[in-house]
VOPARO-575674 format. One line per 5 residues: number of its first residue (from 1); for each residue x, y, z negated of C-alpha. Coordinates in nm, 2 decimals, m for minus. Example, Ala and Ser with C-alpha at 12.3 -4.5 7.8 and 13.67 -1.06 7.14 Angstrom:
<sites>
1	1.23,m0.45,m0.78  1.37,m0.11,m0.71
</sites>
This chain:
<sites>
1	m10.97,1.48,m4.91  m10.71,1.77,m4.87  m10.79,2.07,m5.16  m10.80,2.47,m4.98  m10.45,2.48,m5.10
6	m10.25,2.18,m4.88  m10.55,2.27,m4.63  m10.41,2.64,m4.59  m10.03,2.51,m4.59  m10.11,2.32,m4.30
11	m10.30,2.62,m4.13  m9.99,2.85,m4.20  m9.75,2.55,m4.11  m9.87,2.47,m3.73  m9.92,2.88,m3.67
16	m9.59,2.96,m3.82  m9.46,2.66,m3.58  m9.67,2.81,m3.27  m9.51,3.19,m3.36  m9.19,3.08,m3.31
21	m9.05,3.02,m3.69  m9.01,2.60,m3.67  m8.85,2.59,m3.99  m9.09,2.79,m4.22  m9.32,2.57,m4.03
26	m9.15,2.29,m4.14  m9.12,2.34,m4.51  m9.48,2.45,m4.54  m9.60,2.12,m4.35  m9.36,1.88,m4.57
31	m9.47,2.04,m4.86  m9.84,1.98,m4.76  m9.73,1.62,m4.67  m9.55,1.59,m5.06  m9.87,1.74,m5.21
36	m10.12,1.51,m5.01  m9.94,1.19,m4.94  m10.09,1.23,m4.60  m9.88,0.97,m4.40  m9.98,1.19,m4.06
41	m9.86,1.50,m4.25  m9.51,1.32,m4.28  m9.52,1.21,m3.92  m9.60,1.58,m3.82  m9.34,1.76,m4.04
46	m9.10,1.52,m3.86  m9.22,1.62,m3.55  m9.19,2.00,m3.59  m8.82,1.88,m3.69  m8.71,1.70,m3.40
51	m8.88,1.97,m3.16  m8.66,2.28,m3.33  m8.36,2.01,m3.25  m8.31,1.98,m3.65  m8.23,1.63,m3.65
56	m8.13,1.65,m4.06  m8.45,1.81,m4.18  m8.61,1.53,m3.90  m8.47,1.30,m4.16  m8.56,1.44,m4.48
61	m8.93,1.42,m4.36  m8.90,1.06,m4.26  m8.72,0.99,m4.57  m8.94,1.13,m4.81  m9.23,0.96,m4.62
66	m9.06,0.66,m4.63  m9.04,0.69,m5.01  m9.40,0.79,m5.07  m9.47,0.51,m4.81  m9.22,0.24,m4.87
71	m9.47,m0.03,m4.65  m9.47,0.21,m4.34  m9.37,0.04,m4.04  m9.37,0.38,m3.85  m9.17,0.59,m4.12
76	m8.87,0.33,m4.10  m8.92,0.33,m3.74  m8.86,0.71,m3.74  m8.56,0.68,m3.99  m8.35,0.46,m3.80
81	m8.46,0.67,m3.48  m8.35,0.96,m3.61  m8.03,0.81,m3.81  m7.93,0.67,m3.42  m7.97,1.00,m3.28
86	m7.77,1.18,m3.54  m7.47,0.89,m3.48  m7.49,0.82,m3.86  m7.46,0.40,m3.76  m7.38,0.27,m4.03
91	m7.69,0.43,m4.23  m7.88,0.31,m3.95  m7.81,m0.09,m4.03  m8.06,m0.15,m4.35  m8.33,0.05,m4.10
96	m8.25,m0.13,m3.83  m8.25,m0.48,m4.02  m8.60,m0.38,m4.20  m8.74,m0.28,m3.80  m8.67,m0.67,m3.70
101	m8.82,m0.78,m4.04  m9.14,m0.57,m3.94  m9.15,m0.66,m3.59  m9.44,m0.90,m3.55  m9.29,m1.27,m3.42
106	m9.44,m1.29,m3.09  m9.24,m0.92,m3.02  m8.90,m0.98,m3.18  m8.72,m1.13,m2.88  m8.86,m0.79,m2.65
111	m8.73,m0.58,m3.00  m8.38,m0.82,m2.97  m8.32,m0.71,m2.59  m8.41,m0.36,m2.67  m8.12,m0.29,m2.95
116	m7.82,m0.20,m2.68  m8.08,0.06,m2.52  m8.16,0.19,m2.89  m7.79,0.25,m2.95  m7.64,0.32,m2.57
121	m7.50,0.72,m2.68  m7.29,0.57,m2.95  m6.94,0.66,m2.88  m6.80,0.38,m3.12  m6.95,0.10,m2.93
126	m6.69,m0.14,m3.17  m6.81,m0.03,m3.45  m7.14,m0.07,m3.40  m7.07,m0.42,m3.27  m6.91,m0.46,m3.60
131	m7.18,m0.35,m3.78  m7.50,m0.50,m3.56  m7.35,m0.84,m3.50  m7.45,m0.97,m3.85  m7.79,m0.84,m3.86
136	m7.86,m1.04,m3.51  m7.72,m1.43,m3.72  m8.03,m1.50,m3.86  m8.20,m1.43,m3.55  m7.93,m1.63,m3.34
141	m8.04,m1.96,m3.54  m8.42,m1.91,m3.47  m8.58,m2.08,m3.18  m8.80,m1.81,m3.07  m8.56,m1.53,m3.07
146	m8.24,m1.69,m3.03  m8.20,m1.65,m2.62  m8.29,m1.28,m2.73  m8.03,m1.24,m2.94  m7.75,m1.36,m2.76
151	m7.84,m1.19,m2.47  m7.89,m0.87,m2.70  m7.52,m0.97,m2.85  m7.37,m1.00,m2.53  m7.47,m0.64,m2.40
156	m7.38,m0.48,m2.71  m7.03,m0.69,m2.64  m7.04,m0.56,m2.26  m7.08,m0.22,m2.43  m6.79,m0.26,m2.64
161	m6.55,m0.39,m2.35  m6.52,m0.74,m2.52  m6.61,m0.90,m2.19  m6.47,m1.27,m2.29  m6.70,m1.23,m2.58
166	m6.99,m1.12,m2.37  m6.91,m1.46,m2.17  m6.94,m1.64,m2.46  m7.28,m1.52,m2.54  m7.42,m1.56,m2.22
171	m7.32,m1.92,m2.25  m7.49,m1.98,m2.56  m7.80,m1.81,m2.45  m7.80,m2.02,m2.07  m7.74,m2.32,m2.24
176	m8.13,m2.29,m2.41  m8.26,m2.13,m2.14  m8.09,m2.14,m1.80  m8.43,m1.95,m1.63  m8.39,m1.67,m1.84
181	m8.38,m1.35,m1.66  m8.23,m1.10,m1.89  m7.92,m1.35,m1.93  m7.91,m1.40,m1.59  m7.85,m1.00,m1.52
186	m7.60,m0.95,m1.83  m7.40,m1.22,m1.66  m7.43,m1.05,m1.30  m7.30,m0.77,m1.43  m7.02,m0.93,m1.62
191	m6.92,m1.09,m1.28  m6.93,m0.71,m1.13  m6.67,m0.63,m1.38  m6.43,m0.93,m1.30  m6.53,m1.17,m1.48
196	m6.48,m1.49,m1.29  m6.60,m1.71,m1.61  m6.97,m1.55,m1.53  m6.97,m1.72,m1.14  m7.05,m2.06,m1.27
201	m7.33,m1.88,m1.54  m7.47,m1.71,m1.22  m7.49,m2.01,m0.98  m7.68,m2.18,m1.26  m7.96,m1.92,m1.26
206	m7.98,m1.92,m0.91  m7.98,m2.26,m0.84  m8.34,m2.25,m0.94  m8.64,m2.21,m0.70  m8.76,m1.96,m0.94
211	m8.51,m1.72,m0.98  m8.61,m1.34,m1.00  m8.60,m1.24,m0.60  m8.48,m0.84,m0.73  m8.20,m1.03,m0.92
216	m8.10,m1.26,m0.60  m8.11,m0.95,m0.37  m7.81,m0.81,m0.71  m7.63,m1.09,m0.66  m7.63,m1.12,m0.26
221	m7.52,m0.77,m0.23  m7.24,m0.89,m0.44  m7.15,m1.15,m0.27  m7.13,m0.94,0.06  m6.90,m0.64,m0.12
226	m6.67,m0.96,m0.23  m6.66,m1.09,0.09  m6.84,m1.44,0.05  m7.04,m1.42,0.36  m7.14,m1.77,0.37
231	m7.27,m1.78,0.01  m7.46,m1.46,0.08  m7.60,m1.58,0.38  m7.73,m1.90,0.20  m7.90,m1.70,m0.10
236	m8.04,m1.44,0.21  m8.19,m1.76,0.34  m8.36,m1.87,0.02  m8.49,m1.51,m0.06  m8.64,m1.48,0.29
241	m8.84,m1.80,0.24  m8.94,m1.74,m0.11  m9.03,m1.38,m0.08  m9.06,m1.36,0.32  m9.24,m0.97,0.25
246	m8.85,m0.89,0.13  m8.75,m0.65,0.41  m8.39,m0.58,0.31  m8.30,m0.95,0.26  m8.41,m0.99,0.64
251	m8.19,m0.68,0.73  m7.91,m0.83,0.56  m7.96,m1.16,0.71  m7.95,m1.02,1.01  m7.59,m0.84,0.94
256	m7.42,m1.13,0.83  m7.55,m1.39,1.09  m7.43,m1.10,1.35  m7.09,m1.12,1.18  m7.07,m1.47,1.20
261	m7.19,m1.49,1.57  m7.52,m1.63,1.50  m7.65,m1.44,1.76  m8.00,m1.58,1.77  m8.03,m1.60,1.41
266	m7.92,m1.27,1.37  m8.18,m1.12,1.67  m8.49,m1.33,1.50  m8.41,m1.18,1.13  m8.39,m0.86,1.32
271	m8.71,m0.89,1.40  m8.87,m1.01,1.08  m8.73,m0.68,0.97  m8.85,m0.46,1.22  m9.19,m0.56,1.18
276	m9.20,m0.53,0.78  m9.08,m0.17,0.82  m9.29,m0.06,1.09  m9.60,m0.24,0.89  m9.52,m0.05,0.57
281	m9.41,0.30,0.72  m9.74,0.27,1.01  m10.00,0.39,0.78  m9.75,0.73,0.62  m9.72,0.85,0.98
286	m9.35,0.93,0.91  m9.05,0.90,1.14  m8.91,0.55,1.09  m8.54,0.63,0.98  m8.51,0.29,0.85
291	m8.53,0.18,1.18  m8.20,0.30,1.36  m7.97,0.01,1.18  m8.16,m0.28,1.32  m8.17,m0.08,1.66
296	m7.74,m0.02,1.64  m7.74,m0.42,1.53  m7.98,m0.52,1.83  m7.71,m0.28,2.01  m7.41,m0.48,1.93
301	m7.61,m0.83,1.97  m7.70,m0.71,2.33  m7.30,m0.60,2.38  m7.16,m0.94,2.21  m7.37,m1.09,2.52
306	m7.25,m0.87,2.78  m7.58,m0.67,2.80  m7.44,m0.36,2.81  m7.75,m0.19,2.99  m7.97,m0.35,2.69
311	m7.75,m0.22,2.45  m7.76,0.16,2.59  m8.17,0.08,2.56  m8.17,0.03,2.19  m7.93,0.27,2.14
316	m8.15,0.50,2.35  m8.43,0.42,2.09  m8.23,0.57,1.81  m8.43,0.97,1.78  m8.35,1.08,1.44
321	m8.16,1.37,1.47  m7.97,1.28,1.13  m7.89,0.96,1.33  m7.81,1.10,1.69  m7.42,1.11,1.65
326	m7.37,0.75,1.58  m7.54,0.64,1.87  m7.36,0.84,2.07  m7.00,0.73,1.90  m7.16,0.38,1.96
331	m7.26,0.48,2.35  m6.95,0.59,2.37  m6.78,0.24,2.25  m7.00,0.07,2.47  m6.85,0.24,2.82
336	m6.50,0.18,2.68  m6.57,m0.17,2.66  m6.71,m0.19,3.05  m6.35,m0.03,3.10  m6.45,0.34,3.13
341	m6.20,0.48,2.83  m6.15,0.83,3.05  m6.54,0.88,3.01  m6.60,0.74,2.66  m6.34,0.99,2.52
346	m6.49,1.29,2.70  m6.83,1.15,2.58  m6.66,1.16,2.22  m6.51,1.52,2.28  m6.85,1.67,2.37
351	m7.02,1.57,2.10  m7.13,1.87,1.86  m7.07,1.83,1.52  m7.25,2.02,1.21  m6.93,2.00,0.95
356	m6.57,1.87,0.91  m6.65,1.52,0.84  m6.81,1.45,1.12  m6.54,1.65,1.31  m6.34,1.36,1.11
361	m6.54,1.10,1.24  m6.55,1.18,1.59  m6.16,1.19,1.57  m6.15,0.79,1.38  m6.41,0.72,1.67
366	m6.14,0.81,1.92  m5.86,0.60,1.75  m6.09,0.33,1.70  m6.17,0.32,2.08  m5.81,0.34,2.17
371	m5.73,0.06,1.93  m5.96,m0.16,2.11  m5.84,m0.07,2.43  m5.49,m0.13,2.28  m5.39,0.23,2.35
376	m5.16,0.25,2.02  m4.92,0.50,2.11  m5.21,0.78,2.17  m5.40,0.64,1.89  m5.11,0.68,1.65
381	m5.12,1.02,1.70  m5.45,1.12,1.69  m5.42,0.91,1.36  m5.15,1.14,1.24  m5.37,1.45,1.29
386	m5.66,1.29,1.11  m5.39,1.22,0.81  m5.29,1.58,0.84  m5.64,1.75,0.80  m5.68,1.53,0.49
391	m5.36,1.45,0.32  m5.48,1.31,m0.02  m5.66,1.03,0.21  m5.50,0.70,0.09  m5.80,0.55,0.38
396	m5.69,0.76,0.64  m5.27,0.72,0.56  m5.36,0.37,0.53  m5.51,0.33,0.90  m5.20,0.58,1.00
401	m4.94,0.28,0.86  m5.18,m0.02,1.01  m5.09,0.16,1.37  m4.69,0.21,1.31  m4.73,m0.15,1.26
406	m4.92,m0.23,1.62  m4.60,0.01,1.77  m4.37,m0.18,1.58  m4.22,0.10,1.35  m4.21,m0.13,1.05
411	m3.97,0.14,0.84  m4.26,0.44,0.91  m4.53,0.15,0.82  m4.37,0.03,0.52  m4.27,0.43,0.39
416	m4.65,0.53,0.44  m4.79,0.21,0.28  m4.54,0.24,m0.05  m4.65,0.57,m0.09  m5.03,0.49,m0.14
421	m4.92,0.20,m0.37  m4.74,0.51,m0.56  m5.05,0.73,m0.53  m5.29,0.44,m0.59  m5.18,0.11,m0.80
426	m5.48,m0.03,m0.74  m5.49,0.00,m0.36  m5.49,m0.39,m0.29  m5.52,m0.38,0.14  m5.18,m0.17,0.11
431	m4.96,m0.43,m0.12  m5.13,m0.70,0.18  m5.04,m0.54,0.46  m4.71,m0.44,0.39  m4.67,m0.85,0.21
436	m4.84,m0.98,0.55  m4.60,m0.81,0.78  m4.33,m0.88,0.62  m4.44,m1.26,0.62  m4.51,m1.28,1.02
441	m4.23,m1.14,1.07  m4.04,m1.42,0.82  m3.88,m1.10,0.66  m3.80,m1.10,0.29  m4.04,m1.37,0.18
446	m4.04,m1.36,m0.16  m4.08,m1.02,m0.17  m4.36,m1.05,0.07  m4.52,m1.29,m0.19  m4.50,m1.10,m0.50
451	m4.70,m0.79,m0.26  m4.98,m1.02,m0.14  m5.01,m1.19,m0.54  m5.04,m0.81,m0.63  m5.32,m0.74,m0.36
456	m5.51,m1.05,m0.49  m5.48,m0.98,m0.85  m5.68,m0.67,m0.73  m5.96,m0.84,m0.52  m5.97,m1.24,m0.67
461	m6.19,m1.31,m0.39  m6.08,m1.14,m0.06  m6.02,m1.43,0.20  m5.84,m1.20,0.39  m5.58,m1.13,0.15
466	m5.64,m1.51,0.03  m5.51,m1.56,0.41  m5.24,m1.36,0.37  m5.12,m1.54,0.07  m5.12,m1.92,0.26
471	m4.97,m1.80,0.58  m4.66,m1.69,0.30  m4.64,m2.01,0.16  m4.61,m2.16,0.52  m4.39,m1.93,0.62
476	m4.20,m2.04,0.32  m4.24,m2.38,0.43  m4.47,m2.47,0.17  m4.73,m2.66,0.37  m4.95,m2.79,0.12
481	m5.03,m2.52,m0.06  m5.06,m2.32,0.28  m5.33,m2.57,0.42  m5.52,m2.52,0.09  m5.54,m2.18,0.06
486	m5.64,m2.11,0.43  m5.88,m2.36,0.42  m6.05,m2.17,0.12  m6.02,m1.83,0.28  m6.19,m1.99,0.62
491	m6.49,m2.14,0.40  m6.52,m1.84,0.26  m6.50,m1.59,0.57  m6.52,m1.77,0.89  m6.27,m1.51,1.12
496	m6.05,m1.57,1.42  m5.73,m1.47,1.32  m5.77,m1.73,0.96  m5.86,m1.97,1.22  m5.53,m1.90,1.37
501	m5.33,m1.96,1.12  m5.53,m2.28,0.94  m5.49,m2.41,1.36  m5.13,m2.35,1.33  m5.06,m2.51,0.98
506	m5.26,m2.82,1.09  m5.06,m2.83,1.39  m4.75,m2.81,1.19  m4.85,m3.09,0.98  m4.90,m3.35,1.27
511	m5.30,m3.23,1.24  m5.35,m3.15,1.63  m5.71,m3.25,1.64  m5.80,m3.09,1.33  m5.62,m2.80,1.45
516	m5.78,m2.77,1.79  m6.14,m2.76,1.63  m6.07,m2.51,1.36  m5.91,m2.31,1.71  m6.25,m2.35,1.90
521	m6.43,m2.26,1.67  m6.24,m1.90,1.63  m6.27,m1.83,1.98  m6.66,m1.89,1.96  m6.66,m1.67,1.66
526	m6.41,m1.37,1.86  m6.31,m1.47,2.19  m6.06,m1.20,2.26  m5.87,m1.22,1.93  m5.51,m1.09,1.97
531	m5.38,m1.30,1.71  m5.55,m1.64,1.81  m5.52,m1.61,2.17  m5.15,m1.57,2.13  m5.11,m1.85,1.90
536	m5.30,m2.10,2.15  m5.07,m2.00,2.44  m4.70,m2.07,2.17  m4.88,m2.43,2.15  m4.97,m2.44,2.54
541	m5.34,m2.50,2.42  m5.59,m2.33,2.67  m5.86,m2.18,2.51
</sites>
């Protein structure tokens, strides 16, 4: 029972807080708390604190609450809050380490994964490894909490840029439960940041049927941006018959089976997609933007057939006005492929456009029409205006050196691609191009080597540069170690021009039939392929 006196300091307390005076407020509500030993009292003096943004006088409320209540599960709860937002980690630990002791059993794994959220603003993220690390050991040795805690240790190593120590946890915590989700993310992400060691970790986890479909969709996009189509296409294939609702899966299934020629496949997954996102966007009445990438992939599935008049349909299904200008660059593609480049330029020219980018695009739209059309010398030009209007465009300065290659100018390609590597170290397509055409052309070999070894150390998994690197080693007449490496980058992108050069290897090495179906099988894949075409008629092979 509170006496008139504590009762009117609590009065004066909350309307001194209400008129604007937080600390007088404060002091008249802690003292009320000190007079009472009202736990609520202490919680609300606290309160008043952290709402004025006094973090220390937050703390001597949940301190002196903590004394008068030393059993309170919510005052020490409230000290190590407030000791974490105040950076104070090291006065944090015995609160921290009495939290887990309080935490009922059947919660301490859910309080284990929550620790690197608790502590994510700490600057120091080694030092509070340093300092968390030993009050996770007991919990490490425990069978209920221990997948917890090394998953919990591993974050907090993520944080803290120890990624081989990270590994290491993830390991330990796979090893006693390989289905366990929140491992299963810590070591996606590790493989994000480079860490090859977390591949294997992943394929564990998703070698089982029960894998987390949100997580498999993580990792597929992953496998896409790395360039392992055919690995992506198999976990697409298992998401879609798990979770056959999953719309996006189906999209991307679509766009890869397209990439790989799977024409059919790629037209039925289509399909599955369309009819997901019209089924959930019917009932909103709203304009299905969504739409307009399955209607430019039916597009290029209708073109890759010869159906140019079914291509302009879909196309001419595209209505979004946000969406209007890439059908029409695609239209325009579409005529200069039928041989009508005079009209699918003056279609480009017309086009309005809102801003400078897409002024920008409709210029790469141009190049990219002449570079099919193998119109270099115009396209080089138009290049070099692009690379004008933005100068500090290592993408654009890039696609400028790629075209002094096609008009043989290898000194103005080789100037322009040493001065991105100069603006941008870690620009790995410029150390492979420049390493590649130096290779074809059997110029400066080793040179060429130590480029493309650069341009992999960048991207470990690109097959193209993976390519680059075996048609090197055949060049320099190391056959072996060719065959293997172009027969990795092949597995791992199916593509015309690698076809052309595993073909020619195998030919080399007294291989012919070998070579002839790894040949056929790049034509079905990109008929017209510059590269392969040429190689089959140096060997006399007709395609």
């Amino acid at each position: 029972m509170l006496d008139a006196e504590t009762f009117y300091e609590i009065l004066l307390g909350e309307m001194t807080t209400r008129s604007g005076d937080p600390a007088t407020g404060f002091a008249l509500m802690l003292e009320a708390a000190r007079n009472s030993e009202d736990e609520k009292l202490y919680q609300r003096a606290a309160n008043i604190a952290l709402q004025a943004r006094s973090g220390e006088s937050a703390l001597i409320a949940a301190r002196a609450w903590q004394q008068a209540w030393p059993e309170s599960v919510e005052a020490n709860r409230y000290v190590l809050q407030i000791l974490v937002a105040l950076n104070r980690v090291r006065d944090s630990i015995p609160a921290l380490t009495q939290e887990l002791a309080n935490t009922p059993a059947a919660s301490q794994a859910s309080a284990l994964l929550a620790l690197p959220t608790l502590y994510r603003r700490i600057p120091d993220k080694p030092l509070l490894l340093g300092l968390v690390e030993p009050v996770l050991a007991p919990y490490l040795a425990q069978e209920h909490t221990a997948v917890a805690a090394w998953a919990a240790l591993g974050r907090l190593r993520l944080q803290a840029e120890d990624l081989s120590g990270a590994v290491q946890a993830v390991q330990q915590a796979q090893k006693l439960a390989p289905d366990d989700e929140a491992t299963a993310l810590l070591a996606l992400e590790l493989l994000e940041r480079g860490e090859l060691a977390a591949g294997a970790l992943v394929d564990v986890y998703f070698a089982q049927p029960q894998a987390s479909a949100p997580l498999r969709l993580a990792y597929t996009r992953w496998l896409l941006a790395t360039q392992r189509h055919a690995d992506a296409q198999a976990q697409l294939n298992t998401l879609t018959s798990q979770t056959p609702d999953q719309s996006e899966a189906w999209f991307l299934l679509a766009a890869v089976a397209l990439q790989n020629n799977q024409l059919p496949e790629a037209e039925a997954a289509l399909e599955k997609f369309m009819a997901l996102t019209a089924s959930t966007e019917a009932a909103d009445n709203k304009l299905n933007k969504s739409l307009t990438q399955a209607y430019l992939l039916h597009a290029q599935i209708a073109e890759k057939r010869g159906q140019y008049h079914q291509a302009d349909a879909w196309l001419n299904r595209i209505q979004h006005p946000e969406d209007r200008f890439i059908a029409q660059t695609q239209r325009a593609a579409l005529l200069a492929r039928q041989g009508k480049l005079p009209q699918a330029r003056a279609l480009l020219r017309q086009l309005p456009t809102q801003n400078a980018q897409e002024e920008q695009l409709k210029l790469q739209a141009e190049v990219q029409l002449l570079r099919d059309a193998k119109q270099y010398a115009p396209a080089y030009e138009i290049q070099a205006q692009l690379a004008a209007l933005d100068p500090d465009n290592n993408e654009l300065l890039y696609d400028h050196a790629m075209l002094a290659d096609k008009l043989g100018r290898l000194d103005e390609m080789e100037r322009l691609l040493r001065q991105i590597i100069e603006r941008q170290p870690d620009f790995q397509h410029a150390y492979n191009a420049l390493g590649y055409s130096l290779a074809d052309r059997g110029l400066r070999l080793k040179e060429a080597k130590a480029l493309i070894e650069t341009a992999l150390s960048h991207a470990p998994n690109d097959p193209f540069i993976i390519d680059s690197l075996g048609w090197v080693h055949f060049r320099l007449g190391e056959h072996t170690e060719a065959l293997r490496l172009l027969e990795s980058a092949f597995a791992r992108r199916p593509d015309a021009e690698i076809a052309a050069h595993l073909g020619e290897v195998l030919w080399t090495m007294k291989q012919p039939e070998r070579a002839r179906a790894i040949w056929q099988q790049g034509l079905r894949l990109q008929g017209d392929n510059e590269t392969l075409l040429k190689t089959l008629r140096r060997f006399g092979v007709r395609p």
